[in-house]
C-alpha atoms as one frame of an Amber mdcrd trajectory, in Angstrom:
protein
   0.000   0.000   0.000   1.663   3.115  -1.057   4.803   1.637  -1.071   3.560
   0.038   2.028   4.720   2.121   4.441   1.392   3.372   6.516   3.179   4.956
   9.525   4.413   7.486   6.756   1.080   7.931   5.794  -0.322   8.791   9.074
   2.634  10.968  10.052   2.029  13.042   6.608  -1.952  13.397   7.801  -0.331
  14.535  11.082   1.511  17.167   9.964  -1.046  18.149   7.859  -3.388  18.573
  10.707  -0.684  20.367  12.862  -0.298  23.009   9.777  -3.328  23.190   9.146
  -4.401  23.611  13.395  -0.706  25.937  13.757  -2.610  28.168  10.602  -5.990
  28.443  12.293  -8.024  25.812  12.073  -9.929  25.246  15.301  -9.708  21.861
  16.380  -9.143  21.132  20.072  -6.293  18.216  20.592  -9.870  15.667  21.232
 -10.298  16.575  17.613  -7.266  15.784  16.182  -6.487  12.683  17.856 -10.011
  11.372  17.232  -9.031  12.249  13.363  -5.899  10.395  13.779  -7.518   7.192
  15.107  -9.853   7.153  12.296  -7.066   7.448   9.789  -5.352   5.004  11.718
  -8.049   2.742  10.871  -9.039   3.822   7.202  -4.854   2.640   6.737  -5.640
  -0.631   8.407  -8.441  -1.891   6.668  -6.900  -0.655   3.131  -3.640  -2.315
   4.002  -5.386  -5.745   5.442  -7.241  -5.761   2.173  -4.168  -5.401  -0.035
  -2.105  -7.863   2.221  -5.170 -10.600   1.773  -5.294 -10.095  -1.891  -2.035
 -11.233  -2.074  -2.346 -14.311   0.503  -1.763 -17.809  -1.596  -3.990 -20.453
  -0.252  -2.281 -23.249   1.607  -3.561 -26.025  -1.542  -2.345 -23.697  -4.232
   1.110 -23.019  -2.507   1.468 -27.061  -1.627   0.544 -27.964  -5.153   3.020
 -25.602  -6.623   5.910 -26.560  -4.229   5.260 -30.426  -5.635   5.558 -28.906
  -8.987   8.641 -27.001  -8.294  10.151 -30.744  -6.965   9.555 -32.179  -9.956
  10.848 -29.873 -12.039  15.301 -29.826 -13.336  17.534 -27.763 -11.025  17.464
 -23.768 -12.042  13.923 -23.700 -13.048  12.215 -20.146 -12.308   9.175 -19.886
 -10.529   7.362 -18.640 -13.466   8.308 -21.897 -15.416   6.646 -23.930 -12.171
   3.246 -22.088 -12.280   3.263 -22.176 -16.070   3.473 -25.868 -16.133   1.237
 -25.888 -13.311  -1.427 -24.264 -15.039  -1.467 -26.089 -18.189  -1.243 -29.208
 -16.136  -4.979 -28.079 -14.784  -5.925 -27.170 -17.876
C-alpha cells in the first residue's frame, strides 16, 4: 500500500493537521487525535485488504511446491506455475 509504508502515511496526515491547526483551524487536541484514530483505521483496513489479496492459499502453494520438486535444477518460478497451469488445464 503506497509503497507500504502506513506509519508514513499517518505521520504526513499529522503534519497536515498540525499546519493546518498551527494556521488556524480550530480543532481542540480531542479533535485531532479522534481524526488520527480514524485514519489510523481507514490505513488498516486498506492495508489488510491489499495484504489478503495477495495471501496464496495453503492447496495452491502445496501444489506448486510439488511442482517445483519435480521440475530440473534452475527452473524459475514462473516456469513452475506455467506448467502448473497447463497441467490443470
Amino acid at each position: 500500500m503506497f509503497g507500504r509504508e502506513p506509519a508514513r502515511i499517518l505521520a504526513v496526515i499529522g503534519a497536515g493537521l498540525a499546519l493546518a491547526v498551527g494556521f488556524g483551524l480550530s480543532l481542540n487536541g480531542q479533535q485531532v487525535n479522534l481524526i488520527m484514530v480514524f485514519s489510523a483505521a481507514v490505513i488498516t483496513l486498506i492495508a489488510g485488504e491489499v495484504t489478503r489479496s495477495q495471501v496464496v492459499p495453503t492447496e495452491k502453494a502445496n501444489s506448486q511446491i510439488e511442482t517445483a520438486i519435480r521440475m530440473p535444477t534452475g527452473t524459475t518460478v514462473d516456469q513452475v506455475i506455467a506448467k502448473q497451469e497447463r497441467e490443470s488445464q
